[in-house]
C-alpha positions as CSV (number, residue, x, y, z in Angstrom):
1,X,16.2,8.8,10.2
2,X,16.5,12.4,10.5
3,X,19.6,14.1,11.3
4,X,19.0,14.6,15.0
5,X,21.0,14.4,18.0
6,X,22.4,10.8,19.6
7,X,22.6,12.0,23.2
8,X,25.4,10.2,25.0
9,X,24.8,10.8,29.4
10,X,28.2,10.0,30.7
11,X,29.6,10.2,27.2
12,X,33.2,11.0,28.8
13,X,33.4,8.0,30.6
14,X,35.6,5.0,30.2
15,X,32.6,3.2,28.6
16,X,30.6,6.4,27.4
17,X,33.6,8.0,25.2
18,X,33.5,4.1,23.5
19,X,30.1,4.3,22.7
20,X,30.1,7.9,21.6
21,X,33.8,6.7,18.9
22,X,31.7,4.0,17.7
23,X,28.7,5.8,16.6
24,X,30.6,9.2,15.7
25,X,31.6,7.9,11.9
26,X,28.1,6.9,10.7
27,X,25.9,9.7,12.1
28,X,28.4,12.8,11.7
29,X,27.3,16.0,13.3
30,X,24.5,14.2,15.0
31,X,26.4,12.6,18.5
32,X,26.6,14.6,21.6
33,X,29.3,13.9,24.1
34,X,27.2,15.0,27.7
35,X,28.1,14.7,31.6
36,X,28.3,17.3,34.4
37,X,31.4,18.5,33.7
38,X,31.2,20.4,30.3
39,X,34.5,21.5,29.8
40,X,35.2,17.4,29.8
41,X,32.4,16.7,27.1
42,X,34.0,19.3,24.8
43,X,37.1,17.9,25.1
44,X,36.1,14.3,24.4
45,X,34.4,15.5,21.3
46,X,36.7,17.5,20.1
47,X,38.9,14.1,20.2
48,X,36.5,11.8,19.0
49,X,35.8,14.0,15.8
50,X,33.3,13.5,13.0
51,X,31.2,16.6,14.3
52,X,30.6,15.5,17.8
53,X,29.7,17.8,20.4
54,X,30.0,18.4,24.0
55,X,27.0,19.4,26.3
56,X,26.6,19.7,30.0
57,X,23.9,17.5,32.0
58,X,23.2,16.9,36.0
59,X,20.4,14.5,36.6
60,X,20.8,17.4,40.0
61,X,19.3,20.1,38.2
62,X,16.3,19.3,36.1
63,X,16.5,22.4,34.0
64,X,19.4,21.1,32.6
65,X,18.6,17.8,31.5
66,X,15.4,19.5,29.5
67,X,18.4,21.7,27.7
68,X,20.1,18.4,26.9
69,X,17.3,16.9,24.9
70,X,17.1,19.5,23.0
71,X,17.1,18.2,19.6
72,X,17.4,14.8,20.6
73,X,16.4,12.0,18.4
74,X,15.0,10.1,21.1
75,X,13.0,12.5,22.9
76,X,11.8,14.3,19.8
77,X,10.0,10.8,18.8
78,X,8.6,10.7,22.7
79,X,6.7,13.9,21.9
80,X,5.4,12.6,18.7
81,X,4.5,8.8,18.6
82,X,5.6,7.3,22.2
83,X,8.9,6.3,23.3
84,X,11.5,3.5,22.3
85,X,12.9,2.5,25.6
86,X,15.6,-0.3,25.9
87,X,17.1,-0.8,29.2
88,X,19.7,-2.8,30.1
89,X,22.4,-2.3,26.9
90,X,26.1,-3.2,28.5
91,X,27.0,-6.5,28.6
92,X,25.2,-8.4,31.7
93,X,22.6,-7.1,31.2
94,X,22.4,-6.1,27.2
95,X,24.7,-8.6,25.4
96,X,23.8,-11.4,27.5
97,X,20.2,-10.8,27.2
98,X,20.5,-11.5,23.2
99,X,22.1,-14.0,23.7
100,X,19.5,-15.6,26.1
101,X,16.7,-14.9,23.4
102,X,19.2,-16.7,20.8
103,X,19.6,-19.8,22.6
104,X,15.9,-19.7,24.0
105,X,14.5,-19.7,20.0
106,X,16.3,-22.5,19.5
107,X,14.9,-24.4,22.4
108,X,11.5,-23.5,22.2
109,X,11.7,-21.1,25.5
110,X,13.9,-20.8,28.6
111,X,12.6,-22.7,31.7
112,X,16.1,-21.7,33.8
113,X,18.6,-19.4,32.6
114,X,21.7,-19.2,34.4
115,X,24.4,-16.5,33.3
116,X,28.0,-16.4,34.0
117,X,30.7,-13.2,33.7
118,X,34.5,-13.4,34.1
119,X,36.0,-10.3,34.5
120,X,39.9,-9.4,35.1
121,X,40.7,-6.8,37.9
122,X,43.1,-5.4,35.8
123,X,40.3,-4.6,33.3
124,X,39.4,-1.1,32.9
125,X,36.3,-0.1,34.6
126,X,34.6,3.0,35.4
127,X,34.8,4.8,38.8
128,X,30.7,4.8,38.6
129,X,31.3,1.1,37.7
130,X,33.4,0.5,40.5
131,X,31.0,2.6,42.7
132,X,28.4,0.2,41.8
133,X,30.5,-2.8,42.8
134,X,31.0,-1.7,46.5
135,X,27.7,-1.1,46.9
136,X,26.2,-4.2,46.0
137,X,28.8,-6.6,48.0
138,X,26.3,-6.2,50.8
139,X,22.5,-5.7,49.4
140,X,20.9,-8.8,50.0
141,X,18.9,-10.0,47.0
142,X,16.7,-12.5,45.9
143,X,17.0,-14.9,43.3
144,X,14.6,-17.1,41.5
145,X,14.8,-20.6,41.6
146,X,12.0,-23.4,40.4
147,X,9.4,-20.9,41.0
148,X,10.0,-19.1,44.8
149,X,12.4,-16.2,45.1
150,X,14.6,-16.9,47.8
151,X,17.7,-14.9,50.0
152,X,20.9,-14.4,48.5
153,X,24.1,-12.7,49.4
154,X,26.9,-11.3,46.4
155,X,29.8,-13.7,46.5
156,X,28.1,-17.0,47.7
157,X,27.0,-20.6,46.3
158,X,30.3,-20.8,44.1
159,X,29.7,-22.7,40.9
160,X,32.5,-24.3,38.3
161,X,31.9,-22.8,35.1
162,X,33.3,-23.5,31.9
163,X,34.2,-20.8,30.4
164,X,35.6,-20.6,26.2
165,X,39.2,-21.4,25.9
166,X,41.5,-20.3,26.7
167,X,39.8,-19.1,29.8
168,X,38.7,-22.6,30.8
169,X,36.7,-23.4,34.2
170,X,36.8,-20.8,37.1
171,X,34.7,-20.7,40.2
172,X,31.6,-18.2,39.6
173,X,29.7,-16.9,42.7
174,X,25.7,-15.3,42.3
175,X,26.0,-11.6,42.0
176,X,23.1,-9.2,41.1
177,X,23.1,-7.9,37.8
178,X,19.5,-6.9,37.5
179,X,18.6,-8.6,34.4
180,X,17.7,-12.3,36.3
181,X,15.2,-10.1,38.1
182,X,13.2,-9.9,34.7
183,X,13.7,-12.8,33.2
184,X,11.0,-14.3,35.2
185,X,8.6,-11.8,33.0
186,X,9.8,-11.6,29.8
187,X,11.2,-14.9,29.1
188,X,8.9,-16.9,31.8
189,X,11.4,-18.3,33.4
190,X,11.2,-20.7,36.6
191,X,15.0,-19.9,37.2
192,X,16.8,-17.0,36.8
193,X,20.7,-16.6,38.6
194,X,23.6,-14.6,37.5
195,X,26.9,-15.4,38.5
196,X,30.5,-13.1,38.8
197,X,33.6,-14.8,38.4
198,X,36.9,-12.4,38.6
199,X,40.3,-12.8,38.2
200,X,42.8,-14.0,39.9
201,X,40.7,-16.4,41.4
202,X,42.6,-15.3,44.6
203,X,40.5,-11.8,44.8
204,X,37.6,-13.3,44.6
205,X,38.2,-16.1,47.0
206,X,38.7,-13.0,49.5
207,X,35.5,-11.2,48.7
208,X,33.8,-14.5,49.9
209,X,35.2,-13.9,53.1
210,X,34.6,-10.2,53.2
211,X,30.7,-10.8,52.5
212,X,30.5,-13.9,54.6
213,X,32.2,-11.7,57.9
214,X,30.1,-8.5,57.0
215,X,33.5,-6.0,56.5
216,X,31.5,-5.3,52.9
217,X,28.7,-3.3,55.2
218,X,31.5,-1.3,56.0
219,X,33.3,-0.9,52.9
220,X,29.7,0.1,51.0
221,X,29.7,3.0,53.3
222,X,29.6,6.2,50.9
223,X,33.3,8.0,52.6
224,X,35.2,4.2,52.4
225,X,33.3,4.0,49.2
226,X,35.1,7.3,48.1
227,X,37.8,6.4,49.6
228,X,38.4,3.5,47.9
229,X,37.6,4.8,44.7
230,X,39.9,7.7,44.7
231,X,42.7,5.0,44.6
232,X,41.2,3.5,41.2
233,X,42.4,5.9,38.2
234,X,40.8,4.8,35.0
235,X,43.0,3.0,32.6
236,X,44.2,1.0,29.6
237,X,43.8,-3.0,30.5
238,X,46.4,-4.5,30.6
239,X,47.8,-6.6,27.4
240,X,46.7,-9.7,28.7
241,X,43.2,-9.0,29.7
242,X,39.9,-11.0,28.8
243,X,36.5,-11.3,29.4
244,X,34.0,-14.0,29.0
245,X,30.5,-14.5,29.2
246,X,28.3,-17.4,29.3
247,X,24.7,-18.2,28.7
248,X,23.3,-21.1,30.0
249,X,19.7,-22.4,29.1
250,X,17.0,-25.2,29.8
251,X,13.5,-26.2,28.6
252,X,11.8,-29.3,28.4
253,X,14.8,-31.8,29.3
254,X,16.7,-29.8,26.5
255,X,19.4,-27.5,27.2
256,X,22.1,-25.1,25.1
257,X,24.9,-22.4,25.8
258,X,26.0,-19.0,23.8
259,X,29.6,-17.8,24.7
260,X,31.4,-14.8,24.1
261,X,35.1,-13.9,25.0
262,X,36.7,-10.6,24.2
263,X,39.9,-8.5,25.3
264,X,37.8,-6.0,27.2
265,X,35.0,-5.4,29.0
266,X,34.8,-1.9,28.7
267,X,34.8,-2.1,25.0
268,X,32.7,-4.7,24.5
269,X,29.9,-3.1,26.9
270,X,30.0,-0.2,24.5
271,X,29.9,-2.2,21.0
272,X,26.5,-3.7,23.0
273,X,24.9,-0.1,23.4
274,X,26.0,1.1,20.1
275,X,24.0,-1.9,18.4
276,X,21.4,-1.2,20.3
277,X,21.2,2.3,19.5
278,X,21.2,1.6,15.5
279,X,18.6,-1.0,16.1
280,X,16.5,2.4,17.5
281,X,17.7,4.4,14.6
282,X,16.8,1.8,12.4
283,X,13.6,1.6,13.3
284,X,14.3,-2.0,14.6
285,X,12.4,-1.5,17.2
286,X,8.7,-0.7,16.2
287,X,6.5,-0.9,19.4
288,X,6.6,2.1,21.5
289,X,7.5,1.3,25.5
290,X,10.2,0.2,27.8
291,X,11.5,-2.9,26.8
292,X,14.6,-5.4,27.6
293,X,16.9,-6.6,25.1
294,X,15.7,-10.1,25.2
295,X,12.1,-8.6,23.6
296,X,12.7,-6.5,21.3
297,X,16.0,-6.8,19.3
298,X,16.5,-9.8,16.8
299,X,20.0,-12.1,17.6
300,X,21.3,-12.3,14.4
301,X,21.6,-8.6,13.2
302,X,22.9,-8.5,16.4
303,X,25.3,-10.5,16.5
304,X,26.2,-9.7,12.9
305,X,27.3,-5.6,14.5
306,X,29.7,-7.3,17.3
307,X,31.0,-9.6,15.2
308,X,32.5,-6.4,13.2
309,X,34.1,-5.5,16.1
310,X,35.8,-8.6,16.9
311,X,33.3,-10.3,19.0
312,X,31.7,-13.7,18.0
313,X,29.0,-14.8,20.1
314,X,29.4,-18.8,19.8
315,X,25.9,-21.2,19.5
316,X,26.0,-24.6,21.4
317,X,24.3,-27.6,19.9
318,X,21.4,-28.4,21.7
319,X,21.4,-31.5,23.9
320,X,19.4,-34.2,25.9
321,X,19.9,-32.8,29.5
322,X,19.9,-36.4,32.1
323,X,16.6,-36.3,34.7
């Protein structure tokens, strides 16, 4: 590809500044460290090296977000041949989606998919992250089940899952991560459900109760929200942190799994955008339009990327599921 600009929105953050240090060394001179505080981006890039630069962008104030893509890659090939949109690159939704399309090629298609994230509370996360989190303890959602959407609520219908050792089982509760939404469309799915397990299993335990009695209406509230988040300081995890991830799926009286377990989320989410993003500048992905990671990027090359960073996605064999 040429040597334009990798525009990284957020690209201080505890997730952003990952992505931006694991693309920096192959595309020198071309990544570009942006959020709304500019003296931030700079600094970030300065510390990341390899020619990365800082530049300021607000989603507020549109004039500025046309001076960002300014000699962008991405938005240089929008003018010319149509745009190569993948949404959805973290890990639920991103890495889990590849993995879905892994297990689903080697079933034939995915009837039901059900996916399952453990995450540690002493992970490191994002205040935006975190933001997010609040929020969605009370936003009722659907889910799709044999067909029919029906009600849910974030921290309800708790379900054993086994997750890789040394992890093991742990109670898993539906939470909406948006990509069972889709699965419905792109992989024609008659079930699609997401789960959240968190650790200790104590916490979570807790949010059931918070959800079931309605106190997360009032902690969503924007000034708790703040509140709250003001408390939560980004930081290292903790030596003993893991997360793991689980892909579960049917079709035709067959079923099959994909796991993943890694030391930290934050990490792993941005080894899952940075593979995405060479797939892009690889030309990878070939069609023009807005696509999710299940239809447009290819498992094994994939896989291949995260495994250089320490993460193995592991294949089930595929077996008989009972009537």
């Amino acid at each position: 590809m040429s040597a334009q600009g990798i525009l990284i929105a957020g690209g201080y953050g505890v997730v952003g500044r990952r992505i931006a240090a694991e693309l920096a060394p192959d595309y020198a001179d071309q990544v570009i460290v942006a959020g709304r505080n500019l003296d931030r981006a700079k600094t970030t890039a300065t510390a990341i090296g390899y020619g990365a630069r800082g530049r300021e962008v607000d989603v507020n104030v549109p004039s500025s977000i046309a001076a960002a893509l300014n000699d962008v890659a991405v938005d240089a090939a929008a003018r010319v041949s149509g745009a190569r949109v993948v949404l959805g690159t973290g890990i639920v939704p991103g890495i889990a989606n590849v993995m879905v399309r892994a297990v689903a090629e080697t079933l034939g298609g995915a009837e039901e998919i059900e996916t399952s994230l453990l995450l540690s509370a002493s992970d490191a996360a994002g205040p935006a992250s975190f933001d997010y989190f609040l929020r969605e303890l009370s936003m009722p959602f659907v889910v799709h089940v044999d067909g029919a959407d029906c009600p849910a609520r974030a921290f309800s219908d708790p379900r054993l899952i086994e997750f890789p050792p040394p992890v093991g089982a742990r109670p898993a509760y539906l939470f909406p991560f948006s990509d069972q939404v889709l699965y419905p469309r792109t992989m024609g799915a008659r079930t699609a459900l997401t789960r959240l397990a968190i650790e200790p299993a104590i916490l979570a335990k807790l949010l059931t109760v918070v959800v079931r009695t309605r106190v997360a209406s009032l902690i969503a509230r924007e000034p708790v929200r703040q509140a709250v988040s003001k408390q939560r300081k980004d930081r290292a995890p903790s030596a003993d942190t893991l997360f793991a991830l689980r892909v579960d799926v049917t079709n035709h009286g067959q079923s099959s799994d994909a796991t993943l377990l890694g030391p930290a989320q934050a990490a792993a989410a941005a080894a899952g955008a940075a593979g995405v993003v060479r797939c892009l500048l690889d030309g990878e992905v070939v069609e023009p339009g807005a696509w999710m990671p299940e239809q447009v990027i290819d498992p094994g090359p994939f896989f291949s990327r995260l495994a250089t960073r320490g993460l193995n996605v592991e294949l089930a064999p595929v077996v008989l599921r009972s009537a």
